[in-house]
Backbone as a ProteinNet text record, in pm:
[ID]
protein_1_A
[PRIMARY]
XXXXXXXXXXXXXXXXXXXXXXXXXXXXXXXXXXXXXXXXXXXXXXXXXXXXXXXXXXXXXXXXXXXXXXXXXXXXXXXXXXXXXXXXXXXXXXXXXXXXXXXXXXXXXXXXXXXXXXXXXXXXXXXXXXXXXXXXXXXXXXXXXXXXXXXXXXXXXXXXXXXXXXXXXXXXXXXXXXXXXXXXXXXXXXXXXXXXXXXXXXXXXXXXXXX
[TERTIARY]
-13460.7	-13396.6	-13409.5	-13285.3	-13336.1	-13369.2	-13360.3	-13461.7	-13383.1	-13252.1	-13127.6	-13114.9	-13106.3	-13123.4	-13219.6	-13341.4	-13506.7	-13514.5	-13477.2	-13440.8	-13371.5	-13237.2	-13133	-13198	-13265	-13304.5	-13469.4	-13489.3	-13608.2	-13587.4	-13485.4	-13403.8	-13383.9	-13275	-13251.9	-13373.9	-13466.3	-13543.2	-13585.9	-13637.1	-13686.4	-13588	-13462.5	-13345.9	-13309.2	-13351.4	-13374.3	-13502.2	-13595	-13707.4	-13690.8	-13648.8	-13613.3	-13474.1	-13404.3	-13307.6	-13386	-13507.9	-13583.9	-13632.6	-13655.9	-13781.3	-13659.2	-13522.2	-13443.1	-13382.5	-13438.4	-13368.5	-13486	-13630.3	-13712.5	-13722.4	-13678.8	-13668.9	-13569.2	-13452.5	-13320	-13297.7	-13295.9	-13270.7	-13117.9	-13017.4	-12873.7	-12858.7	-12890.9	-12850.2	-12886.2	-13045.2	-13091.1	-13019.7	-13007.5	-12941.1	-12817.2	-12707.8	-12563.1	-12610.6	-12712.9	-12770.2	-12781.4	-12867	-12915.7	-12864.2	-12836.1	-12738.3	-12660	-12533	-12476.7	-12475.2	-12587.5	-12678.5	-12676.6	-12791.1	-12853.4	-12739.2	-12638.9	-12553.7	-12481	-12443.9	-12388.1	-12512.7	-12593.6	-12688.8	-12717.2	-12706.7	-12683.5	-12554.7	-12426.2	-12341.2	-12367.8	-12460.6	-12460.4	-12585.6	-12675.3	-12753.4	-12642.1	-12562.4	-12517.5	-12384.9	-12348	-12282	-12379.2	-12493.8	-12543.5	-12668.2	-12666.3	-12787.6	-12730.9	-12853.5	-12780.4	-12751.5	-12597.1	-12575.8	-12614.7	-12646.7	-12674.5	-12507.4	-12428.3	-12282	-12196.8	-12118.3	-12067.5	-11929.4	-11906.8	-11708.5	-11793	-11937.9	-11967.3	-11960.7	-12034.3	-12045.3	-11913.4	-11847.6	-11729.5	-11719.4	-11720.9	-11730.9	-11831.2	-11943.3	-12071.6	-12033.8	-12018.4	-11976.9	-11869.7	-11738.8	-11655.1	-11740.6	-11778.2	-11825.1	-11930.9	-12060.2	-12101.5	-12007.3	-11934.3	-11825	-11790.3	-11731.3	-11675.7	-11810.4	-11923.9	-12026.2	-12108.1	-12017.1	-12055.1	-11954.2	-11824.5	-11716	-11731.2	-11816.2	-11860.1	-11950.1	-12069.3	-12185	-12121.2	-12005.4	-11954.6	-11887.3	-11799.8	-11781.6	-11828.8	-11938.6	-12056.6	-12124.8	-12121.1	-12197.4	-12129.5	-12044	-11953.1	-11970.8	-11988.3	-12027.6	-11930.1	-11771.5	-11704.8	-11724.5	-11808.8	-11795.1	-11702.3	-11623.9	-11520.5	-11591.1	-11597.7	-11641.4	-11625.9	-11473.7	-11353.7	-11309.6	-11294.7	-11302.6	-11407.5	-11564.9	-11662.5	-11714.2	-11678.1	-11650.1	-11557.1	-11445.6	-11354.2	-11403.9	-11507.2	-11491.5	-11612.2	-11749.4	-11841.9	-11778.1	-11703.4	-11602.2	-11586.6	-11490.1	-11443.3	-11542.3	-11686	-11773.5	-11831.4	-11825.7	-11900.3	-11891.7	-11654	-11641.4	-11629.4	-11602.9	-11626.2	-11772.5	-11904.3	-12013.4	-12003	-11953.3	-11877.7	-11854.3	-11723.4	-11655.9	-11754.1	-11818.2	-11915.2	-12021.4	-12066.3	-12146.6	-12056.5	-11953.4	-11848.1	-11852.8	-11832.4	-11761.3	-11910.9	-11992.8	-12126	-12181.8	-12138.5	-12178.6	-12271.8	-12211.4	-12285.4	-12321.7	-12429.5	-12478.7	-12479.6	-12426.2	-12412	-12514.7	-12629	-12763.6	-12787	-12827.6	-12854.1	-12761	-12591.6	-12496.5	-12500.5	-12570.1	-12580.9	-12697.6	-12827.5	-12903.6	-12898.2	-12799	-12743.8	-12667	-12607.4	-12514.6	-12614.9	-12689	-12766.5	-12850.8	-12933.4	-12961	-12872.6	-12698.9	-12629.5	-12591.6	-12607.8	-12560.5	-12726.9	-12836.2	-12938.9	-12974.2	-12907.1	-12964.7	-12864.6	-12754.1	-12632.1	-12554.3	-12504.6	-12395.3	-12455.6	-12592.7	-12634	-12638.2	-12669.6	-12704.8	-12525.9	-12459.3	-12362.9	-12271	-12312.7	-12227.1	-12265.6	-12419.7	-12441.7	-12368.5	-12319.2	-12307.8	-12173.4	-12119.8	-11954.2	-11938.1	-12018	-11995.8	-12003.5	-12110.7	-12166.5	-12023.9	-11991.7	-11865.3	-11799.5	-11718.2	-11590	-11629.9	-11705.8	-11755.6	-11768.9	-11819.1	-11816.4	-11645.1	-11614.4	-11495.3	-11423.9	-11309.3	-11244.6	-11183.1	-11117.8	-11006	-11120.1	-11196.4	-11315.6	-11348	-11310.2	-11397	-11328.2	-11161.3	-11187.8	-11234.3	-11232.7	-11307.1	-11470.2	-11504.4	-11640.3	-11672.8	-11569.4	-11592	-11573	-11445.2	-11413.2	-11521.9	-11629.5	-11694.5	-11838.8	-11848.3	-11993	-11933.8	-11828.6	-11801.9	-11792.8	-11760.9	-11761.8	-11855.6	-12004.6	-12133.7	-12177.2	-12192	-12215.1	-12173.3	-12037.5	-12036.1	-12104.4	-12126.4	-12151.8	-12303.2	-12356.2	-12538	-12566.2	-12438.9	-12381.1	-12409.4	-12320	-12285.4	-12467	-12501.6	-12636.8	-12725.2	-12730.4	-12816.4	-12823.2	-12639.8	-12623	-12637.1	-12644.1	-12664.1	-12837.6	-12863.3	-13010.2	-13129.4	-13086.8	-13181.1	-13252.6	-13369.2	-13455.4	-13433.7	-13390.9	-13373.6	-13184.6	-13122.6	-12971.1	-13039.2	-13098.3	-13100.8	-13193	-13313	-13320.8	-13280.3	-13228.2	-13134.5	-13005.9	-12908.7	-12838.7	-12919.8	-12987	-13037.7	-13078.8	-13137.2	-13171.6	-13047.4	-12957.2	-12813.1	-12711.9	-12742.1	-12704.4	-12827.4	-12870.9	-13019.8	-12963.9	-12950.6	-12906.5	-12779	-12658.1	-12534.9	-12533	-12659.4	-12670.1	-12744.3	-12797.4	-12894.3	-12828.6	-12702.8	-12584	-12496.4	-12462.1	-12406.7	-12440	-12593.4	-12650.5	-12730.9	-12751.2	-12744.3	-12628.9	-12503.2	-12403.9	-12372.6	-12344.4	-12277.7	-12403.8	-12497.1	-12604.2	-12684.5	-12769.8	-12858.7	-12989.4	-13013	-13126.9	-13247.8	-13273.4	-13403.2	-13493	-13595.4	-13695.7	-13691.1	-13701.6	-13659.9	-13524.6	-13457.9	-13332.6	-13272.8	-13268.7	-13196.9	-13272.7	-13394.1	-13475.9	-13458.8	-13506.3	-13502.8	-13355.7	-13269.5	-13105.4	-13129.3	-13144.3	-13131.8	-13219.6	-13367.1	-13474.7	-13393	-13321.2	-13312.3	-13181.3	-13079.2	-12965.2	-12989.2	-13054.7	-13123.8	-13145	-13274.5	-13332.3	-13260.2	-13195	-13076.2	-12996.1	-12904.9	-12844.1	-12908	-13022.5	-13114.3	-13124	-13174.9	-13210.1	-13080.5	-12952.5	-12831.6	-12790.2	-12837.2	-12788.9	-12900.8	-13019.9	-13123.6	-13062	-12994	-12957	-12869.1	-12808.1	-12744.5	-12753.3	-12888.7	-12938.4	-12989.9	-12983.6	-12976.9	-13190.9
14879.4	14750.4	14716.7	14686.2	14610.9	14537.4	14493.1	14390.7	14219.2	14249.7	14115.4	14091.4	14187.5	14158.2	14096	14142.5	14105.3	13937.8	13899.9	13749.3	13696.5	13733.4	13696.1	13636.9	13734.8	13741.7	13615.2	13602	13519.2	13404.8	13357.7	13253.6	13226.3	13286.1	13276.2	13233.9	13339.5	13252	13149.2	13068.5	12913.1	12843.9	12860.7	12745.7	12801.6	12877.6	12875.2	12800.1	12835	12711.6	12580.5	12525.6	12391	12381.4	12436.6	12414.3	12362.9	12472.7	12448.3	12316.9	12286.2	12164.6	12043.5	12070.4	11987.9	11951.7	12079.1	12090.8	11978.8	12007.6	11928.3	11812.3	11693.3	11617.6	11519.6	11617.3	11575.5	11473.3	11546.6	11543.7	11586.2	11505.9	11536.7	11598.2	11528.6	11533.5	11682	11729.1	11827.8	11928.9	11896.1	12035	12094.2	11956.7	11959.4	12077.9	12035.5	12145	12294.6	12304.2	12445.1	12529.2	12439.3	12556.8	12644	12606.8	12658.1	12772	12717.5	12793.4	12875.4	12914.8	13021.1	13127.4	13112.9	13243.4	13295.1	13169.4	13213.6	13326.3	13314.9	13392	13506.9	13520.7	13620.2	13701.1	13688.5	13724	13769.3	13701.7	13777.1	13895.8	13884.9	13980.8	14094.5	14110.7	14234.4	14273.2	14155.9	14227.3	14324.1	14278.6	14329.7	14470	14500.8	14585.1	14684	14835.9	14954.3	14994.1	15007.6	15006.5	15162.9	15213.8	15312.3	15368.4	15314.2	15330.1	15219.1	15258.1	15199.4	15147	15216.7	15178.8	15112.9	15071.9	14973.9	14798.5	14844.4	14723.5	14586.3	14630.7	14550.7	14487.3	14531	14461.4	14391.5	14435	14318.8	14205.9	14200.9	14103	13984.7	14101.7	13970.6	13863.4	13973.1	13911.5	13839.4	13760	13705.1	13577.1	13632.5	13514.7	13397.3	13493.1	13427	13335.1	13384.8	13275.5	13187.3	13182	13055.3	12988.7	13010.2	12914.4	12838.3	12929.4	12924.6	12809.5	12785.1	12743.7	12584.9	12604.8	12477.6	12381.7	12471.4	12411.1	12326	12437.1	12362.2	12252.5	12240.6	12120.5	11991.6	12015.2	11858.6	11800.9	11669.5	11485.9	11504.6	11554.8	11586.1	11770.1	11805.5	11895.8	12059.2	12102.8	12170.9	12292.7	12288.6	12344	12472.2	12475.8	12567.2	12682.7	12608.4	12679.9	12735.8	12664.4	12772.7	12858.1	12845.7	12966.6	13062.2	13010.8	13163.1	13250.5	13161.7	13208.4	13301	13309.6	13354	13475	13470.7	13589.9	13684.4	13644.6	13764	13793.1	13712.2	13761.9	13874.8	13871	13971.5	14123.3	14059.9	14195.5	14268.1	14205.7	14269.7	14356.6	14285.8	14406.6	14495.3	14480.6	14589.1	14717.1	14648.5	14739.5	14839.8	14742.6	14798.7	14878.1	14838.1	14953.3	15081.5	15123.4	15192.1	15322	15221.2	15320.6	15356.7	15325.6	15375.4	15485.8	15435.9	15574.5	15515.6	15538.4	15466.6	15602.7	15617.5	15725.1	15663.9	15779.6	15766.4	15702.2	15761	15727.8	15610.6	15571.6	15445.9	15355	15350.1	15238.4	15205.4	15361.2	15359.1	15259.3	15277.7	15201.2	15061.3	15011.2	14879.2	14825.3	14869.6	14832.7	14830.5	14890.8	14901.5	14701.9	14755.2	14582.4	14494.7	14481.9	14375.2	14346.5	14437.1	14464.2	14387.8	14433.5	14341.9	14181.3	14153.8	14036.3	13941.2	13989.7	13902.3	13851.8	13948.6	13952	13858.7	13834.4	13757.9	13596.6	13600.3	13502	13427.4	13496	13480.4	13436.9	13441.2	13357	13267.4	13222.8	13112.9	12972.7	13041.2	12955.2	12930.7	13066.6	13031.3	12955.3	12924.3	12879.8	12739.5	12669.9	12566.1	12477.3	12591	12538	12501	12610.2	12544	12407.6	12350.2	12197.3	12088.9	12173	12089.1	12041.4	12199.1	12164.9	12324.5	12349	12446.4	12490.3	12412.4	12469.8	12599.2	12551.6	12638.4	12743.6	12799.7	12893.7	13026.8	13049	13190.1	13210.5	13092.8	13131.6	13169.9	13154.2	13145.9	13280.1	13295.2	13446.3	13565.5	13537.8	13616.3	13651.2	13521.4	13554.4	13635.1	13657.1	13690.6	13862.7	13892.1	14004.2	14084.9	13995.1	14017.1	14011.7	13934.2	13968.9	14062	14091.3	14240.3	14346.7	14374.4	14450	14490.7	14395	14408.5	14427.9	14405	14407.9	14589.9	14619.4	14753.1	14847.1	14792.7	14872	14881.5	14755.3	14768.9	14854	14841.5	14923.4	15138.1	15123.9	15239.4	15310.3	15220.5	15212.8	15347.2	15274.2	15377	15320.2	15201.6	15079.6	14981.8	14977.8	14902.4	14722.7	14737.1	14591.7	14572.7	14654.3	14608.2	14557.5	14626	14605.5	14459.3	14458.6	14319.9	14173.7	14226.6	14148.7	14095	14182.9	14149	14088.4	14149.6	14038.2	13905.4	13887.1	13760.6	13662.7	13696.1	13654.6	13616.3	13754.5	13700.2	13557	13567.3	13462.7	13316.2	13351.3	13197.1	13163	13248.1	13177.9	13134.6	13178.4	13199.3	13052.7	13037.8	12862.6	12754.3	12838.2	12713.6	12681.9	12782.9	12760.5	12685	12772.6	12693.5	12569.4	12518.7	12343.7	12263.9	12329	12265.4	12218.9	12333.9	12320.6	12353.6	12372.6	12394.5	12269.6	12265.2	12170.8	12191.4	12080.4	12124	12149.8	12243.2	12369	12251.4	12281.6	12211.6	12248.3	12171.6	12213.6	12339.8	12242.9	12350.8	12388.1	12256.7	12287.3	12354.6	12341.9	12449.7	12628.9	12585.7	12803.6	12836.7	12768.7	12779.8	12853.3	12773.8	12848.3	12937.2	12937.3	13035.2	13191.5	13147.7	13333.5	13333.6	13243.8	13254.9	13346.2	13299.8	13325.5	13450.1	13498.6	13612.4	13695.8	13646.5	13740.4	13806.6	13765.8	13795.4	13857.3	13821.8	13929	14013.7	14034.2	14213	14285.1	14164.1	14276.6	14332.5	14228.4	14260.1	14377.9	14366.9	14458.7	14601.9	14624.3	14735.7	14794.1	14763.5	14797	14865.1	14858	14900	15015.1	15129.4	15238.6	15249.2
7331.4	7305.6	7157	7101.3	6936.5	6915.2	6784.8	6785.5	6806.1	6760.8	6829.1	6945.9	7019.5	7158.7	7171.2	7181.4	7228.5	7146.4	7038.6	7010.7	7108.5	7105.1	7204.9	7343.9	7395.2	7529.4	7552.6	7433.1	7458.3	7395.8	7365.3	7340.1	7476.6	7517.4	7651.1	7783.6	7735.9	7851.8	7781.6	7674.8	7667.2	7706.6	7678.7	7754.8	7890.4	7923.3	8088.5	8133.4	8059.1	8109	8071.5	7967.1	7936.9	8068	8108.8	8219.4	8373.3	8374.3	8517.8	8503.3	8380.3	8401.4	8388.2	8342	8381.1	8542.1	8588.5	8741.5	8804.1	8792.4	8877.8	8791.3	8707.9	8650	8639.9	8698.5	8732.7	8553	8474.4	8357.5	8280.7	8311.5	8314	8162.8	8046.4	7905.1	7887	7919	7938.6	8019.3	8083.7	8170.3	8123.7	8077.1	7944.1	7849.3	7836.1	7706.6	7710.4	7855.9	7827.2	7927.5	8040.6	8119.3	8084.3	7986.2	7934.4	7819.3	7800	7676.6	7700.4	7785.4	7901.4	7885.9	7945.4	8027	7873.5	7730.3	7629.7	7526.6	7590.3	7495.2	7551.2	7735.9	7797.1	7732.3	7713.4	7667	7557.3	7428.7	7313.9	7377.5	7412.6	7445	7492.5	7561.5	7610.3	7493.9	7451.4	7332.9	7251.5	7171.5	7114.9	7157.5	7282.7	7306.9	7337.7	7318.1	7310.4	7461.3	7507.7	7678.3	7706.8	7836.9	7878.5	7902.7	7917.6	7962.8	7885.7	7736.1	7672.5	7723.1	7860.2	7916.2	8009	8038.7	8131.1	8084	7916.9	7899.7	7882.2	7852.3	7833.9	7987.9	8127	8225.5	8259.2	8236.5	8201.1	8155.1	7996.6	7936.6	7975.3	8031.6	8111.4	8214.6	8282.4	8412.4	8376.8	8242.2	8209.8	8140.4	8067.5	8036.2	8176.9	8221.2	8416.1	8441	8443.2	8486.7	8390.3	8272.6	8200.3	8245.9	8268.1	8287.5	8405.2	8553.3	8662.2	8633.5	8511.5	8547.6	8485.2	8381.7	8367.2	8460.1	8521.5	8618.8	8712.5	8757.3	8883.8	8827.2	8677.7	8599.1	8576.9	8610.2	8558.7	8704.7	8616.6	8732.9	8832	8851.2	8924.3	8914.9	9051.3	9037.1	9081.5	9007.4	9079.1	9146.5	9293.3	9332.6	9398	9391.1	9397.8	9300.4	9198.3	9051.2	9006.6	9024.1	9019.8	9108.8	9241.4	9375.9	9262.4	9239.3	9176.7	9088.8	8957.6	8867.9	8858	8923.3	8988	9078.4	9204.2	9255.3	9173.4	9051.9	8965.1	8906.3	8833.8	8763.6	8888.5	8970.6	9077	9107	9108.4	9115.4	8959.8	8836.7	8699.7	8751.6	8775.8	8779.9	8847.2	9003.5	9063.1	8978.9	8931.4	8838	8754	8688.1	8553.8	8618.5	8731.3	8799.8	8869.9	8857.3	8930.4	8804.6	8698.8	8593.8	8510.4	8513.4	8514.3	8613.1	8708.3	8826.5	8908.7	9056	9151.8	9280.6	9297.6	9415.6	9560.8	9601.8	9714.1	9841.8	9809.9	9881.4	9840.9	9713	9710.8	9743.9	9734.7	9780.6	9942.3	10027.4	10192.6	10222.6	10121.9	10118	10087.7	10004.2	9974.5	10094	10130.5	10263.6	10373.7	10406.5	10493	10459.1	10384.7	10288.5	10349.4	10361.9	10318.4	10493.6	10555.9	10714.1	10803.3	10737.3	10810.2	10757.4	10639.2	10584.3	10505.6	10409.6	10377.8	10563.4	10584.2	10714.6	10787.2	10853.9	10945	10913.7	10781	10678.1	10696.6	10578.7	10637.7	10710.2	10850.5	10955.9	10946	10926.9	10957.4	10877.9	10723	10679.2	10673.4	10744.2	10777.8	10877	10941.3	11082.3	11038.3	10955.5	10900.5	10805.5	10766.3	10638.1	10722.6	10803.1	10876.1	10980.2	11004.1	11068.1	10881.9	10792	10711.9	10657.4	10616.8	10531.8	10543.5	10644.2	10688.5	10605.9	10494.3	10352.1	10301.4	10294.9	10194.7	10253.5	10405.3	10504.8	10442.2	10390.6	10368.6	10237.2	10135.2	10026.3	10016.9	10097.3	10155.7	10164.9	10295.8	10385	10222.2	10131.9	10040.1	9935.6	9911.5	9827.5	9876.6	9998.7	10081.4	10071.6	10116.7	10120.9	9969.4	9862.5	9741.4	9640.8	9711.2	9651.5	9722.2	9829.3	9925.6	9843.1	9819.3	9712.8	9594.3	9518.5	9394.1	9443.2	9531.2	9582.2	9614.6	9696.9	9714.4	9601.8	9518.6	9395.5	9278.7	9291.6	9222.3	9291.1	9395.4	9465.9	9405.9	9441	9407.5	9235.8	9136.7	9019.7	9023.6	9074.4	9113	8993.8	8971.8	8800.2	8870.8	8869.7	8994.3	8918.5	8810.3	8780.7	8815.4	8872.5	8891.4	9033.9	9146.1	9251	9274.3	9197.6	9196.7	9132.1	9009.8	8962	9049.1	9094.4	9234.8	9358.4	9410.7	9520.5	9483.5	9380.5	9299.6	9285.9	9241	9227.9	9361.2	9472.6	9608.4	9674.2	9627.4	9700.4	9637.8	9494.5	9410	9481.6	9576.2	9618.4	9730.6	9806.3	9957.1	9937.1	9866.1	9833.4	9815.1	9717.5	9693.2	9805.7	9923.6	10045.2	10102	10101.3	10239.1	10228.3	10148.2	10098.4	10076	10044.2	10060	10205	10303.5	10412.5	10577.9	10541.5	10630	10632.5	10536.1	10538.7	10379.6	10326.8	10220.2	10208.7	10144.9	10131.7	10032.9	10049.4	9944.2	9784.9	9704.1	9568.4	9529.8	9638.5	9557.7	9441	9365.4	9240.9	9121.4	9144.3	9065.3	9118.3	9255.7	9338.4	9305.7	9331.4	9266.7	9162.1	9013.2	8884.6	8839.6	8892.4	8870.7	8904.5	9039.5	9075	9050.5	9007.4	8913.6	8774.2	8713.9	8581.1	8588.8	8660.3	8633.3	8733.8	8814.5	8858.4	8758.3	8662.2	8573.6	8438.1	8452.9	8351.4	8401.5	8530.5	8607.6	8573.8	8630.1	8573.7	8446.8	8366.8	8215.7	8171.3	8212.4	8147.7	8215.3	8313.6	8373.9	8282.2	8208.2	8115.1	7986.8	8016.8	7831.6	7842.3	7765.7	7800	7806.9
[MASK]
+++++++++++++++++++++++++++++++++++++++++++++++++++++++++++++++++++++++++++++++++++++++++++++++++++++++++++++++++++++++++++++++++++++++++++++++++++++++++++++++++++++++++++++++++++++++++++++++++++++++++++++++++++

C-alpha cells in the first residue's frame, strides 16, 4: 500500500468514527459532514492504490461513486428511499463486475452461494414478506436488490481475498439492518450497527483490491 492511500484510508476511518458517534448522538450537522466524507475518501483511496487487477479497478471506483450518491440520498430529511435502493443496486453489481474481471473461482463462488442459500435467502423472505404488508410498490425492488447482493457476496467469496468475503458479508449485514428496521421491526442501536458494518464493509472490499 502507498503511502496516499494509507493517509486516504485513515482519514477515512476518523470520519467514519466522528459519523458513529454521530449515529449514537443523533447529531444531524455531524453526520451532513462525515457521511459523505467517508465513502468520498473511499473513492480517492482506490483511485490512488496499487490494484492487484488494474481492468478491476475502474469498477470498484464506480461502484463507490454509486454509494456516495446512495449514502446522500438515504441522508436527506426527506429521505429518497427508492433512489438510494437503486443507487446501492448498481454499486453492487459494478463489484460484481470488478470481481468477474479480476477472476472469480469456482470453489470459492459454490462456497458463497452455499453462504447465501443458508442465511441471505431465509433472511430474505422474511423481510419480503414484512415489506409487502408494509409497502407492496417496494416488494420487487426489494426482492431485486437481495438477489443482487447475493451476487456480489457470491462473487467476493469467489475472489478467493479473505477481506472481499468479509468485507461483502459486512455490507450484506448493513442492508439486511436497513430492511429489516424499515419493514420488520427495530434492532437495538441500529443506526450505529447500520454504518459500523456499512463502513468496514466497503473497506474489506476496497482493501481487496490492492495488489
Amino acid at each position: 500500500m502507498n503511502a496516499t492511500t494509507a493517509v486516504l484510508l485513515v482519514l477515512a476511518g476518523c470520519f467514519a468514527g466522528a459519523n458513529w458517534w454521530s449515529q449514537l448522538r443523533t447529531a444531524t450537522v455531524l453526520e451532513y459532514c462525515t457521511k459523505p466524507t467517508v465513502t468520498a475518501l473511499l473513492v480517492a483511496a482506490a483511485m490512488t492504490l496499487d490494484p492487484r487487477s488494474a481492468s478491476a479497478r475502474p469498477w470498484f471506483v464506480a461502484a463507490l461513486v454509486l454509494s456516495l450518491v446512495g449514502d446522500v440520498l438515504l441522508m436527506l430529511p426527506r429521505q429518497q428511499f427508492v433512489g438510494g435502493l437503486g443507487s446501492f443496486l448498481l454499486a453492487h453489481v459494478l463489484y460484481v463486475v470488478g470481481f468477474v474481471v479480476a477472476g472469480v473461482a469456482l470453489l470459492g463462488a459454490a462456497i458463497g452461494a452455499v453462504v447465501v442459500l443458508v442465511v441471505i435467502v431465509p433472511l430474505g423472505r422474511i423481510i419480503v414478506r414484512s415489506a409487502r404488508k408494509v409497502d407492496p410498490t417496494v416488494v420487487g425492488a426489494v426482492v431485486t436488490y437481495m438477489v443482487v447482493i447475493s451476487c456480489m457476496v457470491i462473487a467476493a467469496s469467489g475472489s478467493h481475498r479473505w477481506t472481499a468475503v468479509v468485507g461483502a458479508a459486512l455490507f450484506a449485514g448493513s442492508d439486511s439492518l436497513i430492511a429489516w428496521n424499515r419493514f420488520v421491526g427495530s434492532t437495538p442501536a441500529a443506526p450505529v450497527s447500520i454504518m459500523v458494518t456499512y463502513h468496514l464493509g466497503q473497506l474489506g472490499l476496497l482493501l481487496s483490491l490492492i495488489r
